[in-house]
N, C-alpha and C positions, 0 to 999 in steps of 0.2 A: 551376518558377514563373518562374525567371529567364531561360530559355531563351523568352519569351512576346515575340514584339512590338510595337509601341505598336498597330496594325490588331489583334491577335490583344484587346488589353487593351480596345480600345475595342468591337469585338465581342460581348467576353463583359459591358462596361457595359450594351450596348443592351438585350441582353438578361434581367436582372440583375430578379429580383422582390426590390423592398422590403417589409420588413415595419416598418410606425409605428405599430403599435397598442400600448400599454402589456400589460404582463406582470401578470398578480396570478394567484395561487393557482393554478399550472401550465399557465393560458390568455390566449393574446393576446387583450384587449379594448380598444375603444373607451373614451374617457374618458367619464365621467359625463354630459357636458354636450355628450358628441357635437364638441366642440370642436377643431381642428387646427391644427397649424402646419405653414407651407413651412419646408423644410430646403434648401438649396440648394449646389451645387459651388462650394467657391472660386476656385475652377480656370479657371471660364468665367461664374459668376453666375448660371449656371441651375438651375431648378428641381429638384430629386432627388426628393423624397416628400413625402406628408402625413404628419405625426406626431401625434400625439392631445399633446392641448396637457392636459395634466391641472393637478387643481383640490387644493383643501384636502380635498373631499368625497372625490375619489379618495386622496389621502392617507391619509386616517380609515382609509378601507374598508381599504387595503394593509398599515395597523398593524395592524389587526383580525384580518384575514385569518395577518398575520407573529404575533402574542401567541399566539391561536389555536394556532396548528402549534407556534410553540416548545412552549407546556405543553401540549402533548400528547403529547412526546416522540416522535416518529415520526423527529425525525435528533435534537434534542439528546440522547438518550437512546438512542441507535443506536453500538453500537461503534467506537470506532477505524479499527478495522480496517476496518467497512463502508464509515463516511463516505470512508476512502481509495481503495476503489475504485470508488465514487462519484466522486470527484473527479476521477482516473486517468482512467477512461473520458471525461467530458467533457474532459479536455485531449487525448484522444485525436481524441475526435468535431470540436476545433475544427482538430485537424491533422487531418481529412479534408479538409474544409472550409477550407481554407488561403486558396485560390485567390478563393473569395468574401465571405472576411472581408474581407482583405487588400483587395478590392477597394472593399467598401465604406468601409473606414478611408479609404483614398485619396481617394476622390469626397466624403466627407463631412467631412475635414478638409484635403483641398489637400498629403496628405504624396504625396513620391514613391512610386510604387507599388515601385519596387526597397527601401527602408525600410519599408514595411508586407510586403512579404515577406520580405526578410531580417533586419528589427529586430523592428519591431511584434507579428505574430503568432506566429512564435518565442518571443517573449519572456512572452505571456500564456499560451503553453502549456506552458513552462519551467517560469513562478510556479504555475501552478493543480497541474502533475504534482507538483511538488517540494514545495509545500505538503501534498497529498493524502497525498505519500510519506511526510513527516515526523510526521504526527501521533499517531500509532500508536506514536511512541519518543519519547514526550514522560511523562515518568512521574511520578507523585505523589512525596509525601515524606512522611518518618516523622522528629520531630524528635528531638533524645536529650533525650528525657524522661529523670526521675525514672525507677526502677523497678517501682515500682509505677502506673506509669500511659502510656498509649499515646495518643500526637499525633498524626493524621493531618492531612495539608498539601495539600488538593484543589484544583485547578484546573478550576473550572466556567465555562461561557461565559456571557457580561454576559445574552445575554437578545434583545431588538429591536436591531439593529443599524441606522443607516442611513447610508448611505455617498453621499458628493456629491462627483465628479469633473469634472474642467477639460474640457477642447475641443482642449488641444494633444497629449496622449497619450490619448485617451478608451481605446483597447482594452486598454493596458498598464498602465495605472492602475486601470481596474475592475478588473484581475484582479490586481493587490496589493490593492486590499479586499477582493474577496470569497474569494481562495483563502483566507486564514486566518482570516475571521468565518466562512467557512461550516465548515473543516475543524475550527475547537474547537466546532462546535454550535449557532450562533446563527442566528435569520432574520434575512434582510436585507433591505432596501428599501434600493434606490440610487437614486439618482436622477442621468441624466447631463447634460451640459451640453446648455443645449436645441438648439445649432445643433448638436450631431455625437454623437447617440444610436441611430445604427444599427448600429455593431459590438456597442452590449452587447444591443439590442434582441435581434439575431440570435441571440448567445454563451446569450441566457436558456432560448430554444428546445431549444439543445444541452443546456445543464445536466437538463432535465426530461427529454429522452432518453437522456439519462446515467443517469437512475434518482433523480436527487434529487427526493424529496417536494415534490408539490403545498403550495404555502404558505410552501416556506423561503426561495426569493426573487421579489420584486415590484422589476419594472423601471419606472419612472412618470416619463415625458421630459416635462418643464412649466419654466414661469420659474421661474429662483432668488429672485428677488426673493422670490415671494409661496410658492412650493410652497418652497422650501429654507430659510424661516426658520418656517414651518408644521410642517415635519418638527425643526429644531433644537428649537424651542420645545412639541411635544407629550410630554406629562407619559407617556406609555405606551410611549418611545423609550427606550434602556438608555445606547447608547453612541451617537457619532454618530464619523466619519471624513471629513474633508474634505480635498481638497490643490486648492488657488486663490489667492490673491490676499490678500496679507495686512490688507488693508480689511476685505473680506467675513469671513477666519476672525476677528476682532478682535468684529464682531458676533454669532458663531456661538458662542463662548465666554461674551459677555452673554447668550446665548439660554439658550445651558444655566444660567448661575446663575439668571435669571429663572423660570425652570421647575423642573424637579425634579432640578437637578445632575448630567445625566446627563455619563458621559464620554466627552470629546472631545477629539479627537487632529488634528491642523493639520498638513500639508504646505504651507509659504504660500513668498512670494516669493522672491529672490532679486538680490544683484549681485555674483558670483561674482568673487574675483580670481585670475588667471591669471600667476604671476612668473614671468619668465624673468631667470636671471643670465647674465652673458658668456663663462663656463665652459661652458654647455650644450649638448648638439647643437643648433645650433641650426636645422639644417633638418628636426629633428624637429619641434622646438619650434614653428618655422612654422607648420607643417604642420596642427599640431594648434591650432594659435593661432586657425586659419581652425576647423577642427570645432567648436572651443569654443565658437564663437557663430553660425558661418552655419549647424550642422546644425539641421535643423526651422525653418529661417528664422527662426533665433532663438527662438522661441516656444517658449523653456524654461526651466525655473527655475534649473537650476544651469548656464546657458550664462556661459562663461567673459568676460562682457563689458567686465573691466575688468582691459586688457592691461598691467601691470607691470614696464614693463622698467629694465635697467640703463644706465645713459645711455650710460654706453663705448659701445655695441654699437645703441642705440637710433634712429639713422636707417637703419643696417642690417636691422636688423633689420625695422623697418617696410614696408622695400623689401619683404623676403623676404615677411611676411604679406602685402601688395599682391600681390605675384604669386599666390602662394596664392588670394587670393580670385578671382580670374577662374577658379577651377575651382569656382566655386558661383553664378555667373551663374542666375537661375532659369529652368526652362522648365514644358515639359507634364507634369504629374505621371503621365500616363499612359506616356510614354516613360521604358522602362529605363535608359534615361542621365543622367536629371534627376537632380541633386543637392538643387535646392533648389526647393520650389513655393512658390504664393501665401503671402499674409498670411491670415487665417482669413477676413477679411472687409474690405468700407472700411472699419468703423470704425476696425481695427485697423489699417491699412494709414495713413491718418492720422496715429494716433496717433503711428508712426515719423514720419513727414514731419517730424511737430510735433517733436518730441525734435532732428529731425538741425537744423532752424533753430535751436531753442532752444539748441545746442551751437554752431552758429555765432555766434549772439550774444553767448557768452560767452567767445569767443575762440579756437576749438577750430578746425582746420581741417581740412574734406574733402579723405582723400589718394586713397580709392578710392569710386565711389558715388555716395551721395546720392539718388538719383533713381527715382522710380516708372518701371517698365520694362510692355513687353506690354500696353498698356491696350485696344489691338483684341482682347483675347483677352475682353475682361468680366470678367475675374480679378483680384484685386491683390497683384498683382507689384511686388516692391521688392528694388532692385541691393545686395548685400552689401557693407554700407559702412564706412569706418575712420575715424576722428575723428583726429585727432594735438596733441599740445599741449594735454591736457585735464589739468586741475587736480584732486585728489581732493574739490575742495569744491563744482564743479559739479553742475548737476542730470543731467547724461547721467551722469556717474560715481557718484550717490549713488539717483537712482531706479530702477525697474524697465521697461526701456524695451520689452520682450517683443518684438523683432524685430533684422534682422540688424545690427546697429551696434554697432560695437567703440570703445572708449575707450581710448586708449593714454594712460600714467602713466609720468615715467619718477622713479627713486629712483637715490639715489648708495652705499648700504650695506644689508645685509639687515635692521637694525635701524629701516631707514626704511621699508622692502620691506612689514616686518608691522606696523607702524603705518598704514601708509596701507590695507594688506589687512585690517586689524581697522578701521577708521575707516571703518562702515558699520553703519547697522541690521536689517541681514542677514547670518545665518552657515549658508548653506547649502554651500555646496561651493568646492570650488578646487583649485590647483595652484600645483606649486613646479618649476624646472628649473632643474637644476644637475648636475655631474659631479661635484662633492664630496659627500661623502657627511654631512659635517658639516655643513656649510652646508644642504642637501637636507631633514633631518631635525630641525632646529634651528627651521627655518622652519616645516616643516610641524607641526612639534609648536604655534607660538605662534599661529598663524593661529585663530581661532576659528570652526571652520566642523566641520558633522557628517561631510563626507566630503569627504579632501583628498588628491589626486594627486600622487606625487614621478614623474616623467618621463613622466606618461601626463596622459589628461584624460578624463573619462567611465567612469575603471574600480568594476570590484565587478563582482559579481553577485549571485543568490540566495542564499549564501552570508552576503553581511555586510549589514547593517542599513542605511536611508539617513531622513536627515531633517536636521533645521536647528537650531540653535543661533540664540539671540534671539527677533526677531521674522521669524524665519524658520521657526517653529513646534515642536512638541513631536510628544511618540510617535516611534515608527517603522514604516516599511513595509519588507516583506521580512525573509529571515533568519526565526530561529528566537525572535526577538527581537519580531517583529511579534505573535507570539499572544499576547503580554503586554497588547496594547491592549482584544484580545476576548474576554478572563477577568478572574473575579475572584477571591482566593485564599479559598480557606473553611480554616477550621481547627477540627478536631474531637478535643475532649480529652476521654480515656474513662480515668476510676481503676478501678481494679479491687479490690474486697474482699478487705481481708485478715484 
């Protein structure tokens, strides 16, 4: 895939069949109302495909269609073992298919194509294998009852699922909901963000060639506004899974009380803090100071944007990150060399603009950046930028600025370090650097965030569990720890005659 170059990548775009039709009960369909939307490259502004703009009525039909299949048991009622290589083969079938997932992720969200083939689809075929593989050794309980009587402790799945994914990881994300709603048994209806619904559109294809039952998932790409609070709010929905913005899950959680309780699980924002002490590598620490925030041009939840340094070392240090960011300059997401592509869109691309004056006005100053780049391209392109001299009580250091802009903080002790890194209404992720191992660990234990790095920044894998602390959301994605979101525990107590 790597070996491709940017001619080889723009070739295989031209030629490239989109598929926008919504998914229900094993077949691409047309929305109810025949209605579409443009989807468009933020790369260049242009056109990519019609997508079926769907409605509440398509909604209905896809609960329908999802209730249906679940009690029928044709997968909730389907062995372990089967749903696993079920699942198996579709992470197979999307590593066939690498080349044109990969590519659509690219054109449809503006990531580098070298990150949609070495991060992105990797990563969804990791979660869906690894989930598939796991579920099969997920075993009931027997509790130490009495002796004259037997407790059985089952793990059934919730039922209707529907799962509502962002715009900034769409293919990586859907496939943390659906490998483990689909491997404990449930149907799903997802719904993706409306501007970048062609990788799961595609992925849904793969799944029914994989052998999953007609009915167990419905893809339905439409606005969040009206089709995402239509699905929160329908009484015949079991559980629901979102990761967005923590405005939006804050309404998603009143949807479910309004309704029939169902349960809901939040992946929401983020303002990540990043400490470096003066003991640290600190050309590591650079290094990674630039990934924390320019990978995916910011437009991530646990990007490390609020940089914490120790003053000793802190116009040092600044330099080294400065340097650093000129290796994420943005370009063509079609060329392997690109580090960093567009903002999703103008609005978003604004939105920074907005944030990098609103931190100049409050006294913060641009060391690297600032400025929209590439605008002959039609794309929105924005320079990977540094704030310096930003206070913890600003709004670039306290809101969710979702693009490449870093807030540099500086603290005089580690005791100041986690007070200003807890002095946030976000505990989603972070980091600590230091070569002490006390200091290292001391930190990282007081930081209130779900997933915290001691000399790294973006680590885990499948293996450990991620999510947020505060109002940085509940549940977790991944791990063996995510199936807990799509079961519910039954317990069955049998005396026996004496």
């Amino acid at each position: 895939m790597l070996d491709k170059t940017t001619q080889d990548w723009k070739s295989l775009a031209a030629g490239l069949a989109i598929e926008g039709r919504a998914f229900i009960n094993g077949q691409y369909q047309d929305s109810l109302s025949g209605e579409t939307r443009e989807t468009t490259n933020p790369g260049n502004g242009q056109k990519l495909a019609d997508v079926a703009n769907c409605s509440v009525e398509d909604a209905d039909r896809a609960v329908e269609v999802a209730r249906a299949t679940f009690e029928s048991g044709v997968w909730a009622s389907m062995s372990p073992a089967d749903r696993k290589m079920v699942l198996v083969r579709w992470a197979e079938l999307i590593e066939d298919h690498a080349d044109e997932i990969a590519l659509l992720e690219c054109l449809d969200v503006g990531k580098p194509i070298a990150d949609t083939t070495g991060v992105d689809v990797p990563a969804a075929v990791r979660t869906i294998r690894w989930s598939g593989e796991a579920i099969d050794k997920v075993y009931d309980q027997i509790s130490p009852a009495p002796a004259d009587c037997l407790a059985l402790i089952q793990r059934l799945p919730l039922g209707v699922v529907a799962a509502i994914v962002p715009w900034n990881f769409p293919l990586s994300t859907t496939a943390w909901k659906l490998a483990p709603s689909l491997a404990t048994g449930n149907s799903v209806i997802l719904k993706p963000a409306s501007n970048t619904p062609l990788s799961a559109l595609r992925i849904a294809g793969l799944a029914s060639e994989a052998g999953l039952p007609d009915g167990v998932l419905q893809v339905l790409p439409g606005p969040g506004g009206s089709l995402g609070r239509h699905l929160a709010l329908h009484e015949d929905i079991d559980g629901l899974t979102f990761t967005g913005s923590t405005e939006v899950g804050k309404r998603l959680m009143q949807y479910s009380g309004e309704s029939n309780l169902k349960r809901t699980f939040l992946e929401l924002g983020g303002k990540s803090p990043n400490i470096v002490f003066a003991d640290a590598n600190l050309e590591k620490a650079a290094m990674f100071a630039a990934i924390a925030v320019f990978y995916n041009g910011g437009q991530t939840c646990t990007a490390g944007t609020r940089l914490i340094v120790e003053e000793s070392i802190r116009e040092q240090f600044v330099e080294m990150v400065v340097a650093q960011s000129k290796n994420w300059m943005p370009g063509d997401p079609l060329d392997p060399a690109t580090a960093m592509g567009p903002m999703i869109d103008t609005a978003q691309l604004d939105t920074v603009a907005g944030y990098v004056d609103i931190g100049l006005k409050e006294g913060a100053t641009v060391v690297a950046g600032g400025c929209q780049v590439m605008k002959d391209t039609g794309g929105s392109y924005y320079e990977p930028t540094i704030l310096n001299g930003v206070s913890n009580g600003m709004r670039v250091a306290q809101e969710e600025i979702f693009g490449p802009v870093m807030s540099v903080i500086g603290f005089k002790d580690a005791a100041e370090a986690v007070a200003i890194a807890n002095d946030s209404i976000y505990g989603l992720a972070g980091a600590v650097w230091s070569n002490n191992i006390n200091t290292a660990h001391r930190v990282a234990a007081a930081v209130r965030v779900g997933t915290m790095g001691i000399n790294n920044y973006f680590g885990g894998d499948m293996t450990v569990p991620f999510g947020g602390f505060k109002q940085s959301g509940n549940g977790r994605d991944k791990s063996m720890h995510a199936f807990d979101d799509y079961t519910e525990l039954k317990t069955t107590w049998i005396e026996f005659d004496t």
